[in-house]
N, C-alpha and C positions, 0 to 999 in steps of 0.2 A: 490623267486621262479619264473621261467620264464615259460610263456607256448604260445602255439600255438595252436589257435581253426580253427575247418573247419568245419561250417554248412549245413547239410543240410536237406533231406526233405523225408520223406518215406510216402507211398499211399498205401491205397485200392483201388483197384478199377482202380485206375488211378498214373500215375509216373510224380513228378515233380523236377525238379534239381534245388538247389539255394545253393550254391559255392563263396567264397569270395577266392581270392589270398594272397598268403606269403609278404610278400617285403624283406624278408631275403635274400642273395644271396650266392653263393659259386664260386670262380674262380679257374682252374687249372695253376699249375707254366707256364709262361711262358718258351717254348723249350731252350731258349738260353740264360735264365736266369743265370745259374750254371755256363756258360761258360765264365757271364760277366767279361772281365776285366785280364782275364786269359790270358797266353803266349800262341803264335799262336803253329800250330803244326813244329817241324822241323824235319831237315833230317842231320843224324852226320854222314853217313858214304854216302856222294857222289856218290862214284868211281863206276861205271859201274859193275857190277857183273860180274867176269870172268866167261867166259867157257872154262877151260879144258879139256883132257882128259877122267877125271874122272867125267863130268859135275857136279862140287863143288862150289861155292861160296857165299857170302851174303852182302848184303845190309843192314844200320839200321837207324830206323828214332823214332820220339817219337811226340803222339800227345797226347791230353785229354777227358777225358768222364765226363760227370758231370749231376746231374738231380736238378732237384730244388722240395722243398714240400713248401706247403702255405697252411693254417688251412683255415679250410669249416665251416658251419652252419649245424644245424639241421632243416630238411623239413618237414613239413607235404602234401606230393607231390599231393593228388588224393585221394577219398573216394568213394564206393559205394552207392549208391542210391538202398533201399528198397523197391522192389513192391510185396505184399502179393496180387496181383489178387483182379478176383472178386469170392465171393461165397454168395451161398444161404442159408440166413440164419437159424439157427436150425438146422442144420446138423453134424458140429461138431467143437468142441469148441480152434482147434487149427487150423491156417490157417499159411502154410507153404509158405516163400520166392518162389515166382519164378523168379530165374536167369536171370539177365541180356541177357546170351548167347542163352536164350531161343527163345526169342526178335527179337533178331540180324537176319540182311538181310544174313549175311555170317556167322552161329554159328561155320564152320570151322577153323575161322580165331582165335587160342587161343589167339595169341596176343591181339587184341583186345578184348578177351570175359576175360581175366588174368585184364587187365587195366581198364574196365569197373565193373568190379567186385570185384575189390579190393580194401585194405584199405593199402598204401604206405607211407611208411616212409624213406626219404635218410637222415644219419647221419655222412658229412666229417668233423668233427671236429677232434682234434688231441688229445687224452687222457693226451697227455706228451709235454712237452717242449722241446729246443734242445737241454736238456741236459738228457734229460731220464726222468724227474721229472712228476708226477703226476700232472694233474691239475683235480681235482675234478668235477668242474664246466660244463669241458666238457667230461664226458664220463658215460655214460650210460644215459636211458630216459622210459618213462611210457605212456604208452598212453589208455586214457579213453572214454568209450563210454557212453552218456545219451541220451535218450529218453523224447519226451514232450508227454504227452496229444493226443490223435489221434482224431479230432476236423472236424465236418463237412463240407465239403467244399460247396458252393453255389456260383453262377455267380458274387455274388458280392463280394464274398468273398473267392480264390480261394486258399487260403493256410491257410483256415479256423481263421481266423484273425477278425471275429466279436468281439463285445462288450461282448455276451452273448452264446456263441457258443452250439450247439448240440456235445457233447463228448462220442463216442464212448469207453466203457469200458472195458478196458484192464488191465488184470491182468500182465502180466507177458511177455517181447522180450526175447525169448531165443537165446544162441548162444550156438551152438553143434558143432560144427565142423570149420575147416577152413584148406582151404591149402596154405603151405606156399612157397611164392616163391623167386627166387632172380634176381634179377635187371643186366645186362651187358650193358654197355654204349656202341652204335654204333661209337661213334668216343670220341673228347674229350670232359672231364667232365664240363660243361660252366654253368653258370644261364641259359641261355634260352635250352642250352641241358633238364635241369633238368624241366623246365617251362611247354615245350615242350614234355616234354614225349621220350626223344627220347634214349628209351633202349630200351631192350626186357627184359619181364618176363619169367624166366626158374621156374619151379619148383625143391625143394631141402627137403632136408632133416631136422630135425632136427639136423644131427650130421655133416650139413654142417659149416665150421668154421667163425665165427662167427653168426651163427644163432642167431637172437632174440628167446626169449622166449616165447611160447604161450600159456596162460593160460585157451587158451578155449581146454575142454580135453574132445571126445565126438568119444568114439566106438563100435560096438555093443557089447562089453562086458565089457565096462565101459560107465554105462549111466550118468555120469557126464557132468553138463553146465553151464554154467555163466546165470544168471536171472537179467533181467532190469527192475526194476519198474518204469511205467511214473513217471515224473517228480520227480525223487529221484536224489541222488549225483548220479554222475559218478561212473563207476567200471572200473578197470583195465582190460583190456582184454589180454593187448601186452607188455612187456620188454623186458629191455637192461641190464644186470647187469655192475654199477662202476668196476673203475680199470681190465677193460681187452676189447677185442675188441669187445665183442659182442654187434650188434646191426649197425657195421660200415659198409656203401656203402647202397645199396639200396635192400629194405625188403618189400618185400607184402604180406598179408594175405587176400587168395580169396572164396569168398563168391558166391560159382558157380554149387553149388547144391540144391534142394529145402530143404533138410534135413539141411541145414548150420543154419539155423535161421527161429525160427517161431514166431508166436502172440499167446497167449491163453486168451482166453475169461475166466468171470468168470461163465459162465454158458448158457446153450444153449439159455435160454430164455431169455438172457440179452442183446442179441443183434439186433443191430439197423441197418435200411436199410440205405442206403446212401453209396457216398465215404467219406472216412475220411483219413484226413493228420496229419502229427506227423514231427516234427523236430528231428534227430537227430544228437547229437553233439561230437566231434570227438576230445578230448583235448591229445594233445604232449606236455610232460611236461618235461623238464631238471632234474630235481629232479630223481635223477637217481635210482635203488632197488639194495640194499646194502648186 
């Protein structure tokens, strides 16, 4: 089983980002690949095109078109960063995300409130060979979210990383909601295109074709949501199903409202002053849902 993790770091109180890179990469065919080696273009019928009377005549030539494909990798491109604010405590026992785009010097800019705020995944790998054939291996993928311990932070210790740490008690990360979006490459598809960020996030539908699968299901007349206990396994939040396209090119799921995701305490009186940090971790896994 193959997987890809991206760590990072969710606050009270306070927001801090800690982000490791792929080394995976994805190249597009080179343009004049297909054409390698191929006869030039010619021209079989010469003769200057008459004009008549009837102004009638024609000219004929034959040239080539051809495009090249080359098999991709699966990314785990970008992740959001969790800041549930500051509150006072005893007052109520669920403390709601606030947004990235809330933040933001420019909250008009969706672009950037879609990329800061979301959890992307680009998948160019080839489901088939060149003969049509199925390769298991690469089509479809799972992607899991975990949660650590939400742990006091102190000067000396600012991603709560003591021997003995102050742990703020949490019952339960919820996920409610998310919206999904899709990915349009500004030019062509390179490793540092993808590195770089350099698409834009549209919003789509479900019944956009190939749409991943999202199993956070959260409306107001279906109060259904994914519950993440610290430091438990991983849950599935996101798929791709085997054997067909879904999940191919680039997929985000944005987390850009307060209601997307919250904390709940287990009770009013059980909470602690301070800020407190939590890693969370963000597993893409090949192991495709079948």
């Amino acid at each position: 089983m193959s997987k890809q993790k991206l760590t990072q770091v969710v606050a009270l109180g306070a927001l801090t980002c800690s982000t490791f890179g792929l080394s995976t990469s994805v190249m597009a065919a080179a343009p004049s690949a297909a054409l390698s080696g191929v006869d030039s273009s010619t021209i079989i019928n010469s003769a200057a095109v008459s004009q008549n009377q009837n102004n009638t005549g024609s000219a004929t030539g034959q040239s080539q078109a051809g495009i090249g494909f080359e098999d991709g990798d699966l990314w785990l491109i970008s992740a959001p960063n969790f800041n549930f604010g500051t509150r006072i405590v005893q007052v109520d026992q669920f403390w709601k995300l606030v947004p990235n785009k809330s933040e933001s010097s420019n909250s008009a800019n969706k672009q950037d409130d879609y990329k800061d705020d979301s959890i992307v995944v680009g998948d160019f790998r080839s489901p088939r060979d060149n003969t049509g054939a199925l390769i298991p291996a690469k089509s479809g993928w799972t992607l899991t979210a975990q949660v650590s311990d939400f742990k006091l932070k102190t000067p000396d210790h600012p991603y709560g990383d003591s021997d003995k740490p102050t742990i703020q008690p949490i019952d339960y990360m919820w996920f409610n909601s998310a919206r999904l979006v899709h990915g349009n490459f500004k030019g062509p598809i390179t490793e540092d295109a993808i590195k770089n960020k350099q698409f834009d996030l549209k919003a789509a539908t479900n019944g956009y074709p190939g749409a991943p699968t999202n199993n956070i299901v959260g409306t107001d007349s279906d109060t259904k949501s994914i519950s993440i206990v610290p430091e438990q396994p991983g849950t599935t939040i996101w798929s791709a199903q085997s054997k067909s396209i879904q999940g191919k090119s680039i997929w985000g799921l944005a987390f850009n409202s307060e209601k997307d995701v919250d904390l709940e305490t287990p009770s009013l009186g059980s909470q602690l002053t301070g800020d407190y940090i939590a890693k969370l971790t963000w597993t893409l896994s090949t192991v495709p849902v079948t």
